[in-house]
RODO-2510 file (C-alpha; in nm, 4 decimals, decimal comma):
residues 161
     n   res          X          Y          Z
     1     x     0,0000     0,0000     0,0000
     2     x     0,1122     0,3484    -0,0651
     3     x     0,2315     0,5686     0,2074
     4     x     0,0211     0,8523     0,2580
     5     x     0,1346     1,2033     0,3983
     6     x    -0,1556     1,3324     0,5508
     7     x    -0,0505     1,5590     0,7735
     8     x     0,0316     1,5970     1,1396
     9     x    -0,2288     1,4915     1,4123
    10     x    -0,2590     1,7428     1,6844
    11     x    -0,4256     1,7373     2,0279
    12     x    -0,5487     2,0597     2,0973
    13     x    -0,4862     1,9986     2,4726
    14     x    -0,1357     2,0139     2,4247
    15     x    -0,1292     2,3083     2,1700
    16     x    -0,3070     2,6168     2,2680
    17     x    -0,2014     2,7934     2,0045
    18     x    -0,4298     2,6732     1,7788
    19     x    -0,7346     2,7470     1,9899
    20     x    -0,8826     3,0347     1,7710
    21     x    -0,7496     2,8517     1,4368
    22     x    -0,9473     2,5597     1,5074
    23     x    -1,2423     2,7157     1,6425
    24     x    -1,3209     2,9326     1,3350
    25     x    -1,2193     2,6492     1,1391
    26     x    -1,4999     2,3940     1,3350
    27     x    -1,7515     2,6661     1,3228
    28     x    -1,6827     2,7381     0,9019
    29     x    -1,7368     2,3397     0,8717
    30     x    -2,0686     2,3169     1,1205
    31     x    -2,2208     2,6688     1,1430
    32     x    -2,2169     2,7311     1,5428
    33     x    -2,0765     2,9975     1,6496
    34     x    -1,7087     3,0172     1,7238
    35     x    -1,7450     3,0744     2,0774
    36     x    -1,8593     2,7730     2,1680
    37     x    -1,5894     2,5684     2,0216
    38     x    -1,3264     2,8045     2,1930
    39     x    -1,4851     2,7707     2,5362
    40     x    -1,4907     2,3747     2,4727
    41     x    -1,1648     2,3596     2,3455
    42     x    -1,0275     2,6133     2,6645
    43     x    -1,1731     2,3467     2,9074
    44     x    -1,0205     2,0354     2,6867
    45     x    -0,6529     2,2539     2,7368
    46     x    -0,7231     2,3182     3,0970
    47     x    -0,8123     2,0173     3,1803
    48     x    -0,6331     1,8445     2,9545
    49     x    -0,7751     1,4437     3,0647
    50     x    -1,1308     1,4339     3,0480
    51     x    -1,4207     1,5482     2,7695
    52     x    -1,4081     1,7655     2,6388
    53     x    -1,1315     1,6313     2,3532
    54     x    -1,0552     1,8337     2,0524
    55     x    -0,8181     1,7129     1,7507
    56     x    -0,7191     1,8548     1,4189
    57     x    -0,5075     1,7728     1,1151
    58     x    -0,2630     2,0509     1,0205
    59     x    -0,0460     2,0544     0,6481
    60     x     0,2938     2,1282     0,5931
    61     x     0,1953     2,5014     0,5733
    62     x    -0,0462     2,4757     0,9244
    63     x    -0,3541     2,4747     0,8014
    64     x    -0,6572     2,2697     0,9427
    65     x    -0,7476     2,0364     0,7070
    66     x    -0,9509     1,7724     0,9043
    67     x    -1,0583     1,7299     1,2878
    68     x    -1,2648     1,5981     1,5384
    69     x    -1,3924     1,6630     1,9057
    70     x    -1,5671     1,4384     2,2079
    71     x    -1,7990     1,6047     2,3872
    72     x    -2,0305     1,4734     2,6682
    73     x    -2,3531     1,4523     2,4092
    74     x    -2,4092     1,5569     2,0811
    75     x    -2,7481     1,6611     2,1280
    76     x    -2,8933     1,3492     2,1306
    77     x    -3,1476     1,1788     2,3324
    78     x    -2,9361     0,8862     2,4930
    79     x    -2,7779     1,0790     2,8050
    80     x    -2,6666     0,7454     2,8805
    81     x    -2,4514     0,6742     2,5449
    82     x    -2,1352     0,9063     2,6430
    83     x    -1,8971     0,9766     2,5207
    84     x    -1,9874     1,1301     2,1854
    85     x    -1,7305     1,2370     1,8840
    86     x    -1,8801     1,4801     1,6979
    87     x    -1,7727     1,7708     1,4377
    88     x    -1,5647     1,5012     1,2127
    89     x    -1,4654     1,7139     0,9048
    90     x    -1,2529     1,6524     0,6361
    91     x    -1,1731     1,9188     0,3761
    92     x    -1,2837     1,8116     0,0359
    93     x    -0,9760     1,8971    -0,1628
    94     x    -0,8190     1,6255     0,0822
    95     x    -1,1244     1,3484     0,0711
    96     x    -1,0561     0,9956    -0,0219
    97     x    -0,7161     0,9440     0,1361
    98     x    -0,7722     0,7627     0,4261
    99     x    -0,7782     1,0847     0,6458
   100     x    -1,0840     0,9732     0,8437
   101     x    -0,9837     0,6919     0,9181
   102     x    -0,6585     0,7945     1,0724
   103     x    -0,8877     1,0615     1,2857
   104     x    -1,1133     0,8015     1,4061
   105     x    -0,8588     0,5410     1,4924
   106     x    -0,6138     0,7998     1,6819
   107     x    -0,9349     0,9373     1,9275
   108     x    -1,0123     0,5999     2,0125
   109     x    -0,7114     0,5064     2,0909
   110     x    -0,6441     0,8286     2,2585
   111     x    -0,9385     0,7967     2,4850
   112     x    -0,8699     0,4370     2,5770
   113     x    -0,5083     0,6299     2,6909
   114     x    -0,7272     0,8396     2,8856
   115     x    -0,9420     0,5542     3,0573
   116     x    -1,2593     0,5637     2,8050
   117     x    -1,3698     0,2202     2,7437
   118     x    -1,6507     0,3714     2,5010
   119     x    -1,7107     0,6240     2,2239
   120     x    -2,0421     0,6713     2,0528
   121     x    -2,1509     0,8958     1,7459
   122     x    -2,4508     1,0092     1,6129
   123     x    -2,4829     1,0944     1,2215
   124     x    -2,7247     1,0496     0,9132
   125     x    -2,4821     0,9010     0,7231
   126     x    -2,5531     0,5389     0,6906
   127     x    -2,2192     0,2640     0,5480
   128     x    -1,9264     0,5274     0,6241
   129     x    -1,8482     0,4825     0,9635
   130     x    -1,8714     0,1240     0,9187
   131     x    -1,6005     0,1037     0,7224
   132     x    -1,3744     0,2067     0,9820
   133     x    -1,5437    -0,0813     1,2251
   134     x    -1,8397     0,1525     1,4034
   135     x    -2,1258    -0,1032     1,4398
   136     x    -2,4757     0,0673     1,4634
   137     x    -2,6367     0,0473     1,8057
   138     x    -2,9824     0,2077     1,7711
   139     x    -3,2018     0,5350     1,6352
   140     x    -3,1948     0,8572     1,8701
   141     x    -3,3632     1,1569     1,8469
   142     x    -3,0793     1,4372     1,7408
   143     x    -3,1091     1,8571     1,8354
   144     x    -3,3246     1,9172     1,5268
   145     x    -3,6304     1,6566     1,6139
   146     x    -3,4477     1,3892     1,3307
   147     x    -3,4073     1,0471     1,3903
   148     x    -3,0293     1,0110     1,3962
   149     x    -2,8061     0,6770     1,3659
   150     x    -2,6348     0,6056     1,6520
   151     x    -2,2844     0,3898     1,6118
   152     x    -2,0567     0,2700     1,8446
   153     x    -1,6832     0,2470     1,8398
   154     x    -1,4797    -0,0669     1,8152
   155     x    -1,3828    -0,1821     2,1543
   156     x    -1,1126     0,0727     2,2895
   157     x    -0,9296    -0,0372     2,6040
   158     x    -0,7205     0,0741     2,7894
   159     x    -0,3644    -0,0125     2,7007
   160     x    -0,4263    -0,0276     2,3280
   161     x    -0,3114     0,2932     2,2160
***
């Protein structure tokens, strides 16, 4: 298989100096407002273990061009199904390279570092995240009164990152 470059992976924890970067970026790709990805992404730096989790690719030249965040919920109704990745963006210039993938795998496996047995996700896609080994769990009702397909992570454990 040929060797990709995709970029280098970057938890926002550890590099404050993308907070405003990656929160304009995030709120370009989902329309919320800004603000609310910087004040989730301050609390992921602060308290750097823990959800809030934000992630990013960067290019050769530092710009964003994919990322990802866990949050608590995302705005679902399964309280219970925690916690959530949500926000998974890749730029389209860069689709169909694997990039995805290589998000998806590194949060799990940097949450099972972090003691996070689980990860869930909610989305309307239906056959992408299984490619990447997500197995759907159930219907929820998402923010906007849609049903919503709820997936699960492969098993992340501790230890396997």
């Amino acid at each position: 298989m040929e060797e990709r470059n995709i970029g280098e992976l970057i938890c926002l924890r550890n590099h404050s100096e993308f907070l405003f970067a990656a929160s304009s970026w995030f709120s370009s790709k989902w329309g919320i407002p800004s603000e609310v990805y910087e004040e989730s992404m301050k609390e992921c730096m602060e308290r750097k273990t823990g959800i809030p989790q934000w992630y990013v690719i960067v290019d050769g030249q530092r710009n964003i061009i994919a990322g990802a965040g866990v949050i608590e919920n995302d705005f679902h109704d399964r309280k219970d199904l925690t916690p959530n990745l949500c926000a998974l963006f890749v730029e389209e210039r860069k689709r169909g390279r694997g990039i995805a993938g290589v998000v998806l795998d590194f949060v799990r496996k940097d949450l099972a570092s972090l003691g996070y047995s689980r990860l869930y996700l909610v989305t309307d896609l239906s056959g992408f995240y299984e490619r990447y080994g997500w197995n759907f769990l159930t219907m929820v009702m998402g923010g906007h009164h849609a049903r919503e397909r709820l997936y699960q992570a492969p098993d992340i454990r501790a230890g396997s990152a």
